[in-house]
Steps between C-alpha positions, in 0.01 A plus 500: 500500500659336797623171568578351854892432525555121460903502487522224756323229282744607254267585189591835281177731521644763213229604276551378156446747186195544347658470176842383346707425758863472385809459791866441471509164625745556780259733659214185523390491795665155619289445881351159372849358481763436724864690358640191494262430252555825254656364183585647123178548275557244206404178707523694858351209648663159372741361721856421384488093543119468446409170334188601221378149598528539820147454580450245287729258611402578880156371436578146333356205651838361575481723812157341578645198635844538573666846525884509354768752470674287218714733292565432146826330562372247745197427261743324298635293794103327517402202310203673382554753212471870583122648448446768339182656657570789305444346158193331623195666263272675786826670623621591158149618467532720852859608406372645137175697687761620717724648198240662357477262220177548305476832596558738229584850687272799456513769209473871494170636484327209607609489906224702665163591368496866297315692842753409738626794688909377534512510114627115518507465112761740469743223606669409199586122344797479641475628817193198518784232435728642721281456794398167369825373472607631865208310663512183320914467577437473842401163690117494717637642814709763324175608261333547834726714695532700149139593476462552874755755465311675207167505696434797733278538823314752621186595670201549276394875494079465494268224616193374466279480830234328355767225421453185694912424431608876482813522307810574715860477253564610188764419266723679248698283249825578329734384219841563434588692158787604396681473860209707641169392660146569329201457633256305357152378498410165667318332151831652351713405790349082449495491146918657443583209736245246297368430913148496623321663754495254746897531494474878553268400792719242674803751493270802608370289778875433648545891442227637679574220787855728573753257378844615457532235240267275351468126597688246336321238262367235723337231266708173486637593880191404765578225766201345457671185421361218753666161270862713500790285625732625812873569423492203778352245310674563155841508747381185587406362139834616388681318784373193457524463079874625569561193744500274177796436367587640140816488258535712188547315154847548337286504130305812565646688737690725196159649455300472851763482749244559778334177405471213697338146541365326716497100551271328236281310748353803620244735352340814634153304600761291728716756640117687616401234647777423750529924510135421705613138677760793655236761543287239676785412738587855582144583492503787234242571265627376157485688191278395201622293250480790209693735747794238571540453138498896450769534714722225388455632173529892565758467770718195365700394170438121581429189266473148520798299357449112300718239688908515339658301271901510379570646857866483683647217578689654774210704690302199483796296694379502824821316638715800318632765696651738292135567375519867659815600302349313212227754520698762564712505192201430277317829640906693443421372094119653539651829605793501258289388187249853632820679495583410167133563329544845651836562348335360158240715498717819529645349182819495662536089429314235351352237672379153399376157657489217278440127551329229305085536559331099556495286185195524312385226296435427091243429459262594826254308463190453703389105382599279835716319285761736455557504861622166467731560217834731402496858365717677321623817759544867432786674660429890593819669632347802687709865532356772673652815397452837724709799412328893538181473368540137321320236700456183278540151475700325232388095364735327375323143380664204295346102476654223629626387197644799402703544863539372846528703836850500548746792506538521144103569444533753799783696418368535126159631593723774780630612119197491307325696784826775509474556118123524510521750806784724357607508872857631417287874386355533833738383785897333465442395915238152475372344801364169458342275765427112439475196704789266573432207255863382437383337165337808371626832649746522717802251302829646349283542180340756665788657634660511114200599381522884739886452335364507169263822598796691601659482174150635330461827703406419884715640781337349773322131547339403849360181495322409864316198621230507763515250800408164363122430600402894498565554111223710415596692211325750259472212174315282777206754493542519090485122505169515744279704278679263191295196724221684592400579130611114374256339767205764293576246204360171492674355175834631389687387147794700422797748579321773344199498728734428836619827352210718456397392850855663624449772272174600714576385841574811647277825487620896443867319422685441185636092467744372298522211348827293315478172345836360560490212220775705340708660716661210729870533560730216640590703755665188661814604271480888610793451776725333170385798338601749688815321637383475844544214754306423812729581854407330811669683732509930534787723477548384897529190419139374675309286427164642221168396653368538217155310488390547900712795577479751288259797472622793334706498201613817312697461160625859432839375346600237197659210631411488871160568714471575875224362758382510802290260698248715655322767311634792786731763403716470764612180370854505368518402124705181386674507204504203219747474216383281218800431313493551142645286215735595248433494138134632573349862400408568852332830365269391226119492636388358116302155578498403158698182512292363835116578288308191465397438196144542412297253429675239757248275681571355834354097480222413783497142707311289260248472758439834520435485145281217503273693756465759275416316188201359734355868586534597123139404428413776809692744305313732187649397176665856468713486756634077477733675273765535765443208688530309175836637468596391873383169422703469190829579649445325833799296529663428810836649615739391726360785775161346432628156465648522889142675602328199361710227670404701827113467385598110434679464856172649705274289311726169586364645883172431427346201683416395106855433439635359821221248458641427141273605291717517150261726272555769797898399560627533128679160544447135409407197727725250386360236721136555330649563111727205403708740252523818380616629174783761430282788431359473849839440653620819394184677638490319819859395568339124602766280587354241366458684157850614554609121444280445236635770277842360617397158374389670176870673450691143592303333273560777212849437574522084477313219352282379764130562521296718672347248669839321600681802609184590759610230718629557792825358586605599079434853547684478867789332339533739199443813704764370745746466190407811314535699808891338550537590125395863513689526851 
């Protein structure tokens, strides 16, 4: 039978067999694809870089509204978190249909009904997975070009005249087995690829039309989008929430450095709302309200900041103008404290921040009246250790009658915290940053104390201090989830639970806590110890500036330290020699002789102690045990004595004791008491109860009277001669 020639619409007219038809597959007959398009049989039509969600993720309704070509890298640059469209469930559901999942591929013997002529059911079991597993790799696009490429055309070889729709193409279908191409059946053809008919008519319909190739999934991709926004107006949107002013937070920045805030007074409702006041003027149709806030939280990394507190002294000085270099260096101490945390983390170094966290209260109570009254504080010395893999904060907490805040109490816990570390196994160079407090961390204690270090195994000791104002260290965040947790707690009694709340402040990291009670040091006597003596000038005979000056010290020798005062490393070092003292073991690092003993007991003011007694009845029997013992061994010493005559001299500033009110004043009104006795005297220091014990010792000493010796011109006259005799 002939067939017209139809080689310009590009179809294949061969005849196919009547019966098996086996070909090598590089003799297929390849006219329904371009060559650019012949690929390798295994997955001959997946491309290299083809996403298998591809289709999915071009069909999500965040396209809908505003179309983006936000990578994965700037995703995390947006305030909003990244979605994930393809975890959503109808696209999980569309991504499993598309892998075949469900479908269990067909078996030998059961492929074609027994009658059909191409012997179908000879296929065996595996050859059945084979072909399942090939067509369920590929993505939709890819399962389409490889079926259209299994499908063959040609013209059918008897009609029906009586047909009202005469049939005009018929189709042969092939598999590939074994490397070679088999023809098939099409019920065999849709059930070894677990498709239906309708699929088999879709592609047959693109190969009878004379494609070259067949057409690209379109669903997800119309342009039938009338409520779309313009690259103009989201341009515009973006333009206008940039124009507000935003500065990044020194706190979080080590984990979002992309994120920024914006003033407090404003709020997104706000910024939309003059965003169409400028539309209006330029008269541009605004955005909607839900679009404005998807782009400021697709396209930007902003928040709103709470007004500051504790901020510089020297940026707010308006009248100041070294305020720019001011800045400047503290941004240099930003950069170099990055640089360090980068070194740490390649285990190279160690690096630390430590400073004393806020004093928090004994009890916290939350009855009005203890807001009136005195608490017992906690102290929390905070170390942050980072070193490789080791990211952790270190507590160090002791009562106020068991320590102060002083150098002593510092340096000790900088010990407890390097024996509970074992810092010497992972790095001899240690970096530690702090702020400048002369009275706590940066003092020649200090500076002995990195001597003492050297002589127990370090090589190396940086210590570094931030630009005063712009200390934000590592133990400040610490300290803020420490505060965030203690504000969860209405009522709190005791050390132990101030510790459990430390113990859980921070998530997916390890804390440590020490109770220092125990393991104080005078530290004060650490120079004598180690023979060294403070110098106030450096090998070059300047001047040390030590508190305002200096910013860098390094100890890497016993007996002398260099600095610098910047934190560059261009800087030339300047050498200090501490002298040392004969007599002394200038080698020994034992601290034996310098413990505190336990058990000692540092004595509160007396009215500190008398507040407490008056919040014991807020306080559950089981825990008045240790503020029974404070109370008990309240006594006053001289420290406390000199606090309380400060407490004495504001209240004499009252308007109650200028207008001479005596119960407030503490003294006696001698023109409203005619006499006082000795015991007040000695309380008081009245004069007039001054003379009368003096009347009460001249009359021990002589035969007059009481009454006699009280007058006046007697105890002027004996006074007079007394005072010649003693003279």
């Amino acid at each position: 039978m002939n067939y017209p020639s139809d080689t310009a619409s590009g179809f294949c007219h061969a005849e196919p067999s009547s019966c098996i038809d086996v070909m090598p597959v590089d003799s297929v007959n390849t006219c329904l694809l371009p060559a650019s398009e012949e690929q390798p049989v295994g997955n001959p039509y997946q491309p290299a870089d083809q996403d298998v969600n591809a289709e999915v993720r071009d069909g999500t309704e965040c396209e809908d509204m505003i179309h983006s070509n936000t990578t994965a890298e700037q995703a995390k640059k947006s305030r909003k978190r990244l979605r994930k469209t393809c975890n959503w469930k109808r696209n999980t559901q569309k991504t499993a249909k598309m892998h075949g999942e469900g479908k269990l591929p067909a078996k030998s013997g059961t492929i074609c009904k027994g009658n059909c002529r191409l012997k179908c059911n000879e296929l065996s079991t595996d050859d059945c997975n084979s072909i399942h597993e090939s067509y369920y790799g590929l993505d939709q696009n890819a399962k389409n070009a490889y079926l259209f490429g299994l499908i063959q055309v040609y013209r059918t070889k008897m009609r029906k005249t009586s047909s009202d729709r005469p049939k005009t193409w018929s189709f042969a279908y092939y598999v590939t087995v074994g490397g070679r191409r088999r023809r098939v059946c099409k019920y065999a053809f849709c059930v070894l690829h677990s498709i239906g008919r309708s699929k088999v008519k879709h592609i047959n319909e693109q190969v009878a039309a004379g494609q070259s190739t067949v057409t690209a999934d379109q669903r997800g991709r119309h342009s039938n989008r009338p409520n779309r926004l313009t690259d103009e107006e989201i341009d515009f949107v973006k333009r206008h929430i940039a124009s507000f002013p935003a500065e990044t937070s020194h706190y979080s920045r080590a984990k979002n450095s992309n994120r920024q805030y914006l003033s407090a007074m404003l709020s997104v409702q706000k910024m939309h709302d003059e965003y169409i006041a400028v539309c209006q003027a330029q008269k541009v149709k605004p955005v909607s309200m839900y679009s404005y806030r998807y782009i400021f939280t697709t396209r930007f990394n902003l928040g709103f900041g709470s007004p500051k507190s504790d901020t510089c002294s020297a940026c707010d000085n308006l009248d100041s103008i070294s305020t720019p270099a001011h800045k400047e260096r503290a941004n240099e101490a930003f950069e170099e404290q990055k640089s360090d945390k980068r070194i740490a983390t390649d285990s190279q170094q160690i690096y630390i921040t430590f400073d004393l966290q806020q004093t928090l209260p004994l009890p916290k109570l939350s009855t009005s009246k203890a807001f009136y009254l005195r608490q017992v504080w906690l102290y929390n010395l905070g170390v942050h250790l980072l070193c490789g893999k080791t990211n952790r904060a270190y507590f160090h907490i002791w009562a106020e009658n068991e320590g102060g805040r002083g150098c002593s109490e510092v340096g000790s816990a900088l010990l407890a915290f390097i024996d509970s570390s074992n810092c010497l196994n992972k790095s001899k160079h240690l970096v530690a940053w702090s702020d400048s407090c002369s009275g706590q961390n940066k003092n020649f204690v200090i500076v002995c104390l990195w001597q003492l270090l050297l002589l127990r195994g370090f090589q190396i000791i940086d210590h570094k201090f931030p630009e005063p104002g712009h200390t934000f260290l590592d133990s400040d965040r610490d300290f803020a989830h420490v505060e965030q947790n203690v504000r969860k707690h209405e009522n709190i009694y005791s050390v132990d639970e101030y510790q459990e709340i430390m113990l859980n402040s921070v998530r997916n990291r390890t804390v440590s806590v020490t109770r220092m009670a125990d393991k104080f040091y005078d530290l004060q006597q650490l120079p004598q110890h180690l023979g060294l003596r403070q110098a106030k000038s450096n090998t070059k005979g300047e001047k040390i500036p030590f508190r305002d000056g200096i910013r860098w010290i390094r100890t890497c020798k016993f007996g002398e330290y260099n600095y610098r005062c910047s934190l560059s490393e261009e800087e030339e070092w300047k050498t200090v020699t501490l002298s040392k003292e004969t007599g002394c073991d200038h080698s020994s690092s034992d601290l034996t002789s310098l413990l505190i003993p336990t058990g000692t007991q540092r004595a509160l003011n007396s009215k500190k102690v008398a507040d407490v007694k008056k919040q014991l009845c807020f306080v559950p029997p089981t825990y008045r045990q240790f503020y029974m013992g404070l109370v008990s061994n309240g006594t006053q010493t001289e420290d406390n004595l000199e606090e309380a005559e400060e407490e004495v001299h504001e209240q004499q500033k009252e308007p109650n004791s200028a207008s001479g009110n005596t119960a407030d004043s503490g003294h006696c009104n001698s023109r409203k008491r005619k006499a006082c006795t000795s015991s007040e005297a000695n309380v008081t220091g009245c004069p007039r109860g001054k003379r009368e014990k003096r009347c009460q010792e001249f009359a021990a000493t002589t035969e007059m009277s009481l009454p006699k010796v009280q007058n006046k011109r007697v105890i002027r006259r004996k006074c007079q001669t007394t005072d010649k005799k003693k003279k």
